[in-house]
N, C-alpha and C positions, 0 to 999 in steps of 0.2 A: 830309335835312339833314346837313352835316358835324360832326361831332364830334371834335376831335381822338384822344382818347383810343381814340375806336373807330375811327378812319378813318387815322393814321398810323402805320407800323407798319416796321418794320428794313427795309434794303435787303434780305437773305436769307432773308424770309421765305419766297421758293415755292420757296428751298431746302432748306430748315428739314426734315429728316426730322419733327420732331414737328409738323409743318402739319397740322392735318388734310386727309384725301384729300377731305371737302366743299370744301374751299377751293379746293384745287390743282387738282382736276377741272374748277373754273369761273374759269377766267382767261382773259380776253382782251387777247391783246396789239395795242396799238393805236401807232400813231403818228401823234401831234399834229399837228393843221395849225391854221395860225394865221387862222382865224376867228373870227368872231362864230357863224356856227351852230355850232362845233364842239361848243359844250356839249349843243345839243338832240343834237346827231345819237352823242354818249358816252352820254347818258342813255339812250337805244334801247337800250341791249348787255342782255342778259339774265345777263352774267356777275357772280359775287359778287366780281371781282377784276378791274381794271384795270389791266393793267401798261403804260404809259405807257414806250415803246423809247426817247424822243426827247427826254426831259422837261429833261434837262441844255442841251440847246439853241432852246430855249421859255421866251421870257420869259412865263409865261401870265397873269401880270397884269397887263401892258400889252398883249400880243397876241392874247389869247383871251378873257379874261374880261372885260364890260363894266364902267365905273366903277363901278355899284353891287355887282355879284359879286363886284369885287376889293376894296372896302372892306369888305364883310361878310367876305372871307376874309382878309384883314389882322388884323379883328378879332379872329377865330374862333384864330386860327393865330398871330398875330404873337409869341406867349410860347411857341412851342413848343419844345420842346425832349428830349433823352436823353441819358444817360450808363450808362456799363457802367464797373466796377471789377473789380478784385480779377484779372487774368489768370494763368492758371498760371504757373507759374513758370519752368517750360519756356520758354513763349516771353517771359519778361521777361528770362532769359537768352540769349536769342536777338535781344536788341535790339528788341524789339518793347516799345508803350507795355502799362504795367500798367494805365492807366485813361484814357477819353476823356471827353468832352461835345463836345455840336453841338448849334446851334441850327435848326431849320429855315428861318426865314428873316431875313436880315440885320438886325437892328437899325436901324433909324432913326435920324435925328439926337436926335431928342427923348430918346431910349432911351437913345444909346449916352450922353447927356450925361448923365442920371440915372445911370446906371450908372460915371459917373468917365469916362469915356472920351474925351471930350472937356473942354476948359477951357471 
């Protein structure tokens, strides 16, 4: 079962020196194809980490995941979200942002109207 909190995790994670070596030692890197079996035949991996090479050009909820998969992961996911503040100072003076947020995945119309964003 997906769980946000345990299942999405920074872009830098398996480069993260403090990864642990259980993690980084079990990753497989895969690249998506846009099936219907693709989920059984991801589920076979024995690794504790998928790293998905191809995932920015994969719609996977219209091309891989069937309408009920993608409605439960809409549900599961639809609020997710991270932010990091506070960046040293070093690179605030370097033009770089002192603090971010991102959402993982786009807001809806229903969403972004509650949220003001639409009239």
């Amino acid at each position: 079962m997906l769980r946000p909190v345990d299942n999405v995790r920074e872009y830098s994670l398996l480069s993260n020196p403090r990864t642990p070596k259980e993690v980084t030692s079990s990753v497989d890197s895969v690249t998506l194809k846009t099936s219907p079996d693709e989920i059984a035949t991801l589920k076979q991996s024995s690794a504790r980490v998928l790293n998905v090479t191809n995932l920015q050009s994969v719609d996977v909820l219209k091309d891989v995941l069937s309408t009920a998969q993608a409605k439960t992961f809409r549900q599961q996911f639809g609020s997710v979200g991270g932010s990091w503040c506070c960046a040293p100072t070093q690179d605030k003076n370097q033009g770089m942002p002192q603090s971010s947020y991102f959402r993982l995945m786009k807001a809806d119309r229903r969403q972004r109207r509650g949220l003001g964003m639409l009239g």
